[in-house]
Biotite code that builds the C-alpha atoms (Angstrom):
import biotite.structure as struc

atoms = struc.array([
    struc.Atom([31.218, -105.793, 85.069], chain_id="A", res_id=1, res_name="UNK", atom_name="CA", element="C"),
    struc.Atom([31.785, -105.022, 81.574], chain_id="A", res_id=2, res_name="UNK", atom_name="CA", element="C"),
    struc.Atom([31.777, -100.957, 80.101], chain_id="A", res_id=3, res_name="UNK", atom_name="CA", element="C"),
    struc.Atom([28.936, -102.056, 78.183], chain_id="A", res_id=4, res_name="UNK", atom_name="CA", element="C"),
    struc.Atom([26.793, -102.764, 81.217], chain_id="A", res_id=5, res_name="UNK", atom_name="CA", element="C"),
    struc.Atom([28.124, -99.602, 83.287], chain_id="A", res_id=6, res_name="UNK", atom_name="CA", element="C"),
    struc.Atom([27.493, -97.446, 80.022], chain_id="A", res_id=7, res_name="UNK", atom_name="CA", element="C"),
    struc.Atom([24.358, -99.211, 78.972], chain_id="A", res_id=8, res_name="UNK", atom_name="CA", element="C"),
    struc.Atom([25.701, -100.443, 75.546], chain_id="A", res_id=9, res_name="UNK", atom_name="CA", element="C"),
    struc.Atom([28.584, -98.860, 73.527], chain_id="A", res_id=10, res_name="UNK", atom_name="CA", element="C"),
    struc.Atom([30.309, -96.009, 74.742], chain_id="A", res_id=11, res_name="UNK", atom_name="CA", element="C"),
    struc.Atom([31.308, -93.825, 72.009], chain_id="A", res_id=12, res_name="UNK", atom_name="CA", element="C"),
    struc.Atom([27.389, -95.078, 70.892], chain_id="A", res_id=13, res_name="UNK", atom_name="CA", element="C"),
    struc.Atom([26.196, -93.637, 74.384], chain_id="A", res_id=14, res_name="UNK", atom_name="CA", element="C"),
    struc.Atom([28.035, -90.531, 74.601], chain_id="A", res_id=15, res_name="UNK", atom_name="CA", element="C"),
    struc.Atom([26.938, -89.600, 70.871], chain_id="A", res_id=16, res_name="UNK", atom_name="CA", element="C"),
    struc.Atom([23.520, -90.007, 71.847], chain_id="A", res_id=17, res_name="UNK", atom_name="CA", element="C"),
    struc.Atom([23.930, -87.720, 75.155], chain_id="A", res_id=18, res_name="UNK", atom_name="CA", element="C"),
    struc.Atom([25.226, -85.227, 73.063], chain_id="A", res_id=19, res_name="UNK", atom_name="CA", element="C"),
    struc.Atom([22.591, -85.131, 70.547], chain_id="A", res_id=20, res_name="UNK", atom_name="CA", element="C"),
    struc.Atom([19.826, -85.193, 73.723], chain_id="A", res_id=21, res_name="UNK", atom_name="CA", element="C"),
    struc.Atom([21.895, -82.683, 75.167], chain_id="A", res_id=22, res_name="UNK", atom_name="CA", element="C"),
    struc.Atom([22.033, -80.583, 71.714], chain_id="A", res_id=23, res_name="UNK", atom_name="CA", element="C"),
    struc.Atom([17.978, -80.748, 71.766], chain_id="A", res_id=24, res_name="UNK", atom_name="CA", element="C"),
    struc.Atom([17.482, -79.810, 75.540], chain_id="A", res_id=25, res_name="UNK", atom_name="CA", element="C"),
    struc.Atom([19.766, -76.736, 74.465], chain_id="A", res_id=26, res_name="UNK", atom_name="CA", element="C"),
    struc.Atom([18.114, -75.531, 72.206], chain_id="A", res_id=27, res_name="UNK", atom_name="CA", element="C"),
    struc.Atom([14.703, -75.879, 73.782], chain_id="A", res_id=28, res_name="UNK", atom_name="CA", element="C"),
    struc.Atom([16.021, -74.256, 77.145], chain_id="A", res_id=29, res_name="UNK", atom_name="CA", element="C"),
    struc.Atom([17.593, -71.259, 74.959], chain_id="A", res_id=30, res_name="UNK", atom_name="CA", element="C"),
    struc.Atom([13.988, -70.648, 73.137], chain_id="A", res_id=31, res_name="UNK", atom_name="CA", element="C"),
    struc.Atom([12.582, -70.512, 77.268], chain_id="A", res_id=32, res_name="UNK", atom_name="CA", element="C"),
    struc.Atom([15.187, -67.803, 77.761], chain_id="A", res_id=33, res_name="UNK", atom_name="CA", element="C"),
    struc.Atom([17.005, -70.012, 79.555], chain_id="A", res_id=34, res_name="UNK", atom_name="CA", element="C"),
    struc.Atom([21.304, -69.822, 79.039], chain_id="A", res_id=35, res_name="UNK", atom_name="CA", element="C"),
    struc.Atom([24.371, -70.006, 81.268], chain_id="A", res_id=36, res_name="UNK", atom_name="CA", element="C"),
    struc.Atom([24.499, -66.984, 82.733], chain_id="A", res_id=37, res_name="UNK", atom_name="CA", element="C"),
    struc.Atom([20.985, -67.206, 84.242], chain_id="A", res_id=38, res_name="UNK", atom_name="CA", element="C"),
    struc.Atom([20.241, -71.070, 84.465], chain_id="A", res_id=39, res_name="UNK", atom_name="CA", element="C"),
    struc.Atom([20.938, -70.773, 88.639], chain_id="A", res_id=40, res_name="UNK", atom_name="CA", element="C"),
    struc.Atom([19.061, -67.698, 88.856], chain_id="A", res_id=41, res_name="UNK", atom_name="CA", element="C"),
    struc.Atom([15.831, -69.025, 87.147], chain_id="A", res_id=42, res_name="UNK", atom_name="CA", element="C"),
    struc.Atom([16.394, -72.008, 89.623], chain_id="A", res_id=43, res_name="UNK", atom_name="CA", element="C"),
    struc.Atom([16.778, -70.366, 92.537], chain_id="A", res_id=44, res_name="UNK", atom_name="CA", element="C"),
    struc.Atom([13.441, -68.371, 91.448], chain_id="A", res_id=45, res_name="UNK", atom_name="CA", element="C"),
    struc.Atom([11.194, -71.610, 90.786], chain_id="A", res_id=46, res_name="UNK", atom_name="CA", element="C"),
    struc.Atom([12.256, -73.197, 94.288], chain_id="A", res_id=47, res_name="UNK", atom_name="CA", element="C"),
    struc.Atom([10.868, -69.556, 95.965], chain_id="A", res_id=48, res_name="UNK", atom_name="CA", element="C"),
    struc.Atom([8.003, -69.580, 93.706], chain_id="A", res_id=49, res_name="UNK", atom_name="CA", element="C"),
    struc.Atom([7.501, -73.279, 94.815], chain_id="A", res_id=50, res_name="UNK", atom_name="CA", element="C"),
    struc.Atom([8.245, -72.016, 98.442], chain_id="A", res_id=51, res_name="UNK", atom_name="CA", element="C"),
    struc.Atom([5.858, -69.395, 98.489], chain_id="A", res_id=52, res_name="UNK", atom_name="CA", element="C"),
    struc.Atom([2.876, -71.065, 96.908], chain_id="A", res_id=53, res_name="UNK", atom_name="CA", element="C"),
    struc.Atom([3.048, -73.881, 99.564], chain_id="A", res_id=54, res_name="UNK", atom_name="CA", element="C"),
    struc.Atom([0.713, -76.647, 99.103], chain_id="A", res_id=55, res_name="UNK", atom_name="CA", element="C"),
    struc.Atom([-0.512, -75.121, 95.905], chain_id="A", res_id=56, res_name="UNK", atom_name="CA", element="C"),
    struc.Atom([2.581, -76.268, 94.200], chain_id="A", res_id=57, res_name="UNK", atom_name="CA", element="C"),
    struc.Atom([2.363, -80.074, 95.470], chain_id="A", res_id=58, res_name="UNK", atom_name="CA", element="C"),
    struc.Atom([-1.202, -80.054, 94.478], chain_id="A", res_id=59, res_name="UNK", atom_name="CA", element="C"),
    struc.Atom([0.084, -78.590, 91.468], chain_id="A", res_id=60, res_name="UNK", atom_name="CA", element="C"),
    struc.Atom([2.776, -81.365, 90.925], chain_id="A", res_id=61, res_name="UNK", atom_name="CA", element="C"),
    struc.Atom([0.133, -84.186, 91.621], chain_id="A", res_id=62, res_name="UNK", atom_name="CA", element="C"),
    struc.Atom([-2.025, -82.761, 89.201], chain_id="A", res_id=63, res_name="UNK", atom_name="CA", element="C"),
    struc.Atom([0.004, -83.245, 86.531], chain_id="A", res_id=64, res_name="UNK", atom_name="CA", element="C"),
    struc.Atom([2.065, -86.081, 87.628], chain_id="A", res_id=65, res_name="UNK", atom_name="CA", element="C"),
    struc.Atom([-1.283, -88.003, 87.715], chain_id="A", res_id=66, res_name="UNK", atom_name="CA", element="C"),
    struc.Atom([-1.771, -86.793, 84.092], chain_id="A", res_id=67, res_name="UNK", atom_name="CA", element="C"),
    struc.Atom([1.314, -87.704, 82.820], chain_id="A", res_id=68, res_name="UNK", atom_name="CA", element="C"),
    struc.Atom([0.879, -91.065, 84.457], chain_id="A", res_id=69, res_name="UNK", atom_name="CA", element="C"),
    struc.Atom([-2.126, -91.556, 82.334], chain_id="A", res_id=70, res_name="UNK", atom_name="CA", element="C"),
    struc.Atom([-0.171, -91.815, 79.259], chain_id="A", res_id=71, res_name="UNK", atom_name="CA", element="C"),
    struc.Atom([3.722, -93.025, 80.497], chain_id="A", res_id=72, res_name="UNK", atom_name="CA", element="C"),
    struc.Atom([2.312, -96.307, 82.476], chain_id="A", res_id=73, res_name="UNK", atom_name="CA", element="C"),
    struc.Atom([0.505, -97.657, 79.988], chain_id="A", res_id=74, res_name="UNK", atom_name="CA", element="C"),
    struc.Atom([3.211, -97.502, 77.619], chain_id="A", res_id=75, res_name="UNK", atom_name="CA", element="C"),
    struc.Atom([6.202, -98.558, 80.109], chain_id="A", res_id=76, res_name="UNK", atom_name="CA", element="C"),
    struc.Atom([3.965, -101.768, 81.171], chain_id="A", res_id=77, res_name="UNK", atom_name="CA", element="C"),
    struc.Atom([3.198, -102.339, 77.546], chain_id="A", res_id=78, res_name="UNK", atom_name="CA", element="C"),
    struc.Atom([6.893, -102.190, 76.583], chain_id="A", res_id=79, res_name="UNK", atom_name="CA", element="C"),
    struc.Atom([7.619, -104.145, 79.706], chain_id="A", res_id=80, res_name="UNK", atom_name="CA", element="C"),
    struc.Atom([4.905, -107.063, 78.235], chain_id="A", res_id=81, res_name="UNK", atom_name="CA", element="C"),
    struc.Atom([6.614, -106.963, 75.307], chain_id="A", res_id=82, res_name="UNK", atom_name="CA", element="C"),
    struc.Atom([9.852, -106.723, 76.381], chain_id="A", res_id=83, res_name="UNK", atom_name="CA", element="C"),
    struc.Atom([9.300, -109.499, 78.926], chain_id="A", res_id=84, res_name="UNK", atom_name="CA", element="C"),
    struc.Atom([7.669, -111.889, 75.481], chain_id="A", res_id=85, res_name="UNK", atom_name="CA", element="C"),
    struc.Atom([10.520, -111.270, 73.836], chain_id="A", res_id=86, res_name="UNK", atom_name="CA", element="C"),
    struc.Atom([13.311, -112.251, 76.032], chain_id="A", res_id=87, res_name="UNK", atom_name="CA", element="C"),
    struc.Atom([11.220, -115.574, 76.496], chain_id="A", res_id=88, res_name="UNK", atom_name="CA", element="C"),
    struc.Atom([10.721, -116.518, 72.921], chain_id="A", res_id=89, res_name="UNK", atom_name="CA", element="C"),
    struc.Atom([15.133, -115.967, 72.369], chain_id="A", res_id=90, res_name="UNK", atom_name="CA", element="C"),
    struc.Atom([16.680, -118.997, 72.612], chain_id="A", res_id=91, res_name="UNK", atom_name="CA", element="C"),
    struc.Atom([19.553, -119.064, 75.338], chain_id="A", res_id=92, res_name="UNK", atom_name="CA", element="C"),
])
């Protein structure tokens, strides 16, 4: 097993790209109100919201995990159709 396959293509290629997701996440979390110093706290607070609504929050989650799921598996199955049509038409 090749570092390409373990990193899922070129390194320095993959770790740029983490950076720059991770640079965007930042960003987004800091405009929540969301920064070191109270990232575990505002964790530990959702799982004991999530606690104390109960089922509410897993009704909650499979409300909008069905809605998301409305949009992402379409796409993923079209990408995997095309995906799939491409690797057949490449000569090997």
């Amino acid at each position: 097993m090749d570092r390409n396959t373990i990193f899922g293509g070129n390194p320095l290629g993959v770790i740029l790209r983490l950076a720059l997701i991770s640079i965007v996440v930042g960003i987004v979390m800091k405009a929540l109100g969301i920064d070191l110093g109270n990232f575990f706290e505002r964790i530990n607070e959702l799982l004991r919201n999530i606690y104390d609504l109960g089922f509410g929050a897993i009704e909650w989650v499979l409300e909008y995990l069905a809605l998301g799921a409305l949009v992402v598996v379409p796409i993923w199955i079209v990408a995997r159709l095309f995906g799939a049509a491409r690797s057949k038409s490449k000569p090997e």
